[in-house]
N, C-alpha and C positions, 0 to 999 in steps of 0.2 A: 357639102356646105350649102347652107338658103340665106338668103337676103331677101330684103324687100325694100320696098319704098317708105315703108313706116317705121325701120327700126336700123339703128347703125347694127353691122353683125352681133350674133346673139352673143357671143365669147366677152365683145367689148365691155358688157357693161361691170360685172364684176372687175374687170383690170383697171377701167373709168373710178369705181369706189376706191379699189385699194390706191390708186393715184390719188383722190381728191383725198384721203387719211394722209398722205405720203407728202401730201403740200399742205399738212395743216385745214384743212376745206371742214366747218363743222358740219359732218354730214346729216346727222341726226336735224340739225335746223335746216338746211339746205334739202331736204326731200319732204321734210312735211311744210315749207312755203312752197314749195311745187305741187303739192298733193300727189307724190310717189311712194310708193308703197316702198318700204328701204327693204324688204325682203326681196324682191324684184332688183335691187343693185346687188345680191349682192349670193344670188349662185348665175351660174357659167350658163343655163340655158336659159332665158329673159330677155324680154324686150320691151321698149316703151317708144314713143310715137316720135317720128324724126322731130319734129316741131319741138315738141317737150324736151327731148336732147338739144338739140341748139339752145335752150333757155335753159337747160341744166348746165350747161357749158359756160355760158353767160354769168350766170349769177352765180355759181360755184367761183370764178375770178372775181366776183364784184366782191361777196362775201369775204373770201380771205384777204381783200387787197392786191393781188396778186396779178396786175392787167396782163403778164406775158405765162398763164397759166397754160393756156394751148400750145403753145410752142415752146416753156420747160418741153411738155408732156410729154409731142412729139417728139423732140429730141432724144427723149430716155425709149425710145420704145424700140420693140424689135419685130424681126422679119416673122416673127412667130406670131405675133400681135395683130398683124393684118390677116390672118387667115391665108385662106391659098392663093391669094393676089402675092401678099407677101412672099412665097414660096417660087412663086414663077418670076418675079422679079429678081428671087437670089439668084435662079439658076437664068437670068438672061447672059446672051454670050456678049451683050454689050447695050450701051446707053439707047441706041435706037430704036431694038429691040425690048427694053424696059419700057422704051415710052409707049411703045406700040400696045403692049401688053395692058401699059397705066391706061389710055387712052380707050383701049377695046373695054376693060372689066371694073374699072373703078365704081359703076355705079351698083358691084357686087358688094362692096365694102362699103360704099358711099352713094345712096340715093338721090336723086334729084343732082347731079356733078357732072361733070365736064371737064375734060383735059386739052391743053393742043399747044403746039411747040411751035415757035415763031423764032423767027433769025433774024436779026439785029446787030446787022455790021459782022463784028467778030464775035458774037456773042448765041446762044440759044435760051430762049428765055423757055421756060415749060409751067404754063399756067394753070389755074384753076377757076373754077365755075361754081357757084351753088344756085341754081336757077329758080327754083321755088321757094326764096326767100332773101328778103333784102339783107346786102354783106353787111350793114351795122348791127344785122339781129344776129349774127352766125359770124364775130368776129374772132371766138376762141376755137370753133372748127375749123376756117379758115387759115389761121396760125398754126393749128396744127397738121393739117395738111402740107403747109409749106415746110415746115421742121422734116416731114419726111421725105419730103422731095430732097432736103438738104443731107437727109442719109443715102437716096439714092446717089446723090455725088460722092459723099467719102463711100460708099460701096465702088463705086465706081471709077474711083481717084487711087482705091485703096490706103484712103488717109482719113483717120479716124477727126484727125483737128480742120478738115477740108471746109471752106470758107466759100460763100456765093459773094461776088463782086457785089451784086443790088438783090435786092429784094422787094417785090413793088406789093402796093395793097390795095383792093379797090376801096377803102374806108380810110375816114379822116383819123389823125393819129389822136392818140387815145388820149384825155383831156384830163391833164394834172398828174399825168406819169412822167419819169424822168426815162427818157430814152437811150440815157448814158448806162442805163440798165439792162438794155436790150440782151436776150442771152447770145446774141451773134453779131458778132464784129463787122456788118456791112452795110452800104448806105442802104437809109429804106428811104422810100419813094409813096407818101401815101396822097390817097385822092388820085390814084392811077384808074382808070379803065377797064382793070383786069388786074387781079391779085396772081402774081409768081415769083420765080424764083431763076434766076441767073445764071446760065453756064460757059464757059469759055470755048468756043470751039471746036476745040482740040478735046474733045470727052466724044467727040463721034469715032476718034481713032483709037479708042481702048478696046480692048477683048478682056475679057475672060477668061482665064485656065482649067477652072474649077468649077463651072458650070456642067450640069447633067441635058444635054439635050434631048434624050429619051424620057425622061423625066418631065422635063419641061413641056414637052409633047402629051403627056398620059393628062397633066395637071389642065394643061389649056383645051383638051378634049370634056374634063369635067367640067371645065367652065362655062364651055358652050351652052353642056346641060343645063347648068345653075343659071345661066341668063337666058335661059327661052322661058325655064320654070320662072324668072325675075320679070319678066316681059309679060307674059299670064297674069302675072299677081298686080303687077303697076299698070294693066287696061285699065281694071277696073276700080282702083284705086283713084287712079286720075279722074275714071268717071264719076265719082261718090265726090268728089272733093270740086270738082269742077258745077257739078250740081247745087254742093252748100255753097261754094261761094257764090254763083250766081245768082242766087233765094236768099241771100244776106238779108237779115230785117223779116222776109215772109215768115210768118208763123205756121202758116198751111203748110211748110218744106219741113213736111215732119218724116221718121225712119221711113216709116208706111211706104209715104208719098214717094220717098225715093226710091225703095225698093222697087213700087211699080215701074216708077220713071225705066231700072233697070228689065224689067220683066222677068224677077224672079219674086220670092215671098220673101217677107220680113226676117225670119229666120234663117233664111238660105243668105242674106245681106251680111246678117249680124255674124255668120258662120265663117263666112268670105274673109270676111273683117278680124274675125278672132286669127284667122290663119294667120296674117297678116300682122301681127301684136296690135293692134287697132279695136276701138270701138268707133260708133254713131258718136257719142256726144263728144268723145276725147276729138275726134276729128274737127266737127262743128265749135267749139270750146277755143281749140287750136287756132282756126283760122278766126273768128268773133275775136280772140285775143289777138293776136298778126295786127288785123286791122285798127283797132281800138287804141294798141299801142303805134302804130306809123301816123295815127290821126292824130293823138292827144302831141304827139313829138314835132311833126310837122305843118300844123295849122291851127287855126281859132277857132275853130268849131266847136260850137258851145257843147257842155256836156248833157244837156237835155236832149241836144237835137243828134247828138250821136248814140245815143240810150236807143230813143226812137227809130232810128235808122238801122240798130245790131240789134232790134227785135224786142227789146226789153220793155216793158208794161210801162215804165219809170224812170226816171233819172235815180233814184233809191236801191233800185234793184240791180242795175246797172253798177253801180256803187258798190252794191255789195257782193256781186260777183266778180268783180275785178280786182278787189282786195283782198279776199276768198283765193284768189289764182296769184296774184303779186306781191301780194303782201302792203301796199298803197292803195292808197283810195286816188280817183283819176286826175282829180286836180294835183293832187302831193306828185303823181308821176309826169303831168305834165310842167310842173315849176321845173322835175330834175330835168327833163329831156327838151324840154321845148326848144327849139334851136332858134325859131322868132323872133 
């Protein structure tokens, strides 16, 4: 199994389509406002840019109506679904072990994430992290990560209806949803510090019967593989991406330019990059939008002088590339979002 930093596992995205069909999601309008190729959702080896996922995830809920679409999702999915994180999770001989495991390879299944288990009275809280991008843009990943944190409990409870006491978010709760619809019966806690999930405990005193510990053994020996091969691939991913952002607005911080920055050729960049499900522009594209949308959401900045700043010739062109990617032109996005 490969992961990387650019693409959730290749497996997911086909299982992501027949989900978004399976909640109603119109998918056919929902990948050409994204400008994804629907051929690309929709066999078992594909990938597309983590960025672009978090914003498929997004607006796939906004689309249907649907705000607790990551966490149905979660909910319904199985150990087979996560790939071989999945697999060493079934076979841990208990809760601590699982965590250890979430904690060590998560960012096999999940790029740019963070796990860690904090103790709170009587309580284990086991949270989560997405650190390259803000939790309002990645609130249906989020959600669904926590859904399976809450199957790691009934795997672990051996109780399929098993309930987390709290469920905390780091994001404000979602605006004209009714919460009495929430698909889990427990308080949530939003505008928290860190987005997790609840455990009582008494889940560090469970074992396991039916756990393969030879098994579990062979699987976390391939994983080691798969995150040195994951660790190779996100040097320099991080250095391509830490480049565009910092040359935001320069026009000079062309492919070229960075290739050299890296000291190899244009082609050996683009090659790195293809391994990676990743291009130059989807990257650059990626991040020019991140930004564009946290500015237009969270301040006054005129949209001429934020055109000029993300490199654009024009406030025009500007315009029409962000409706081209969003489907809004940037005034229309910031009337919806502006929180000012």
């Amino acid at each position: 199994m490969r992961s990387n930093q650019t693409q959730p596992q290749k497996s997911d995205l086909l299982r992501f389509h027949n989900e978004f069909e399976k909640f109603s999601v119109n998918t056919e309008q929902l990948y050409r406002e994204l400008a994804i190729d629907p051929a690309v959702m929709k066999v078992s080896d594909s990938s597309i840019h983590l960025l672009k996922y978090y914003e498929l995830m997004e607006l796939a809920a906004e689309r249907s109506e649907n705000p607790y679409l990551g966490i149905k999702m979660g909910l319904e999915s199985q150990s087979t679904d996560l790939g071989m994180l999945g697999y060493m999770l079934r076979h841990s001989p208990n809760f601590e072990k699982a965590v250890g495991i979430l904690h060590n390879y998560i960012v096999l299944l999940s790029p740019e994430t963070r796990t860690s288990l904090l103790k709170e009275n009587d309580n284990y809280i086991l949270t989560f992290q997405i650190l390259s991008t803000p939790p309002s843009m990645a609130r249906q990943t989020i959600d669904m990560t926590l859904a399976q944190f809450i199957l790691i409990g009934r795997d672990a409870f051996e109780d399929t209806s098993w309930e987390p006491e709290r469920i905390y978010f780091e994001y404000s709760a979602p605006k004209g949803a009714d919460l009495s619809d929430f698909p889990i019966n427990s308080e949530l806690v939003f505008d928290h510090y860190f987005s997790g999930v609840c455990f009582p405990a008494n889940i560090d005193s469970l074992n396991k019967e039916d756990c393969d510990p030879q098994l579990l053994a062979l699987l976390e020996s391939q994983a080691l593989q798969a995150l040195s091969e994951h660790n190779t691939e996100k040097s320099i991913l991080k250095h391509i991406l830490f480049l565009i952002s910092s040359n935001i607005g320069n026009t000079k911080m062309t492919a070229q330019n960075v290739a050299s920055e890296l000291g190899m050729s244009r082609r050996t960049m683009h090659r790195r990059l293809s391994e990676c499900g990743a291009t130059f522009n989807e990257l650059r594209e990626s991040i020019v939008l991140n930004i564009a949308k946290e500015t237009l959401s969270k301040t006054s900045v005129s949209i001429t002088e934020l055109a000029h700043k993300l490199g654009y010739a024009d406030s025009s062109a500007f315009d029409r590339a962000f409706k081209r990617l969003t489907g809004k032109r940037p005034l229309e996005y910031r009337k919806i979002h502006n929180s000012k």
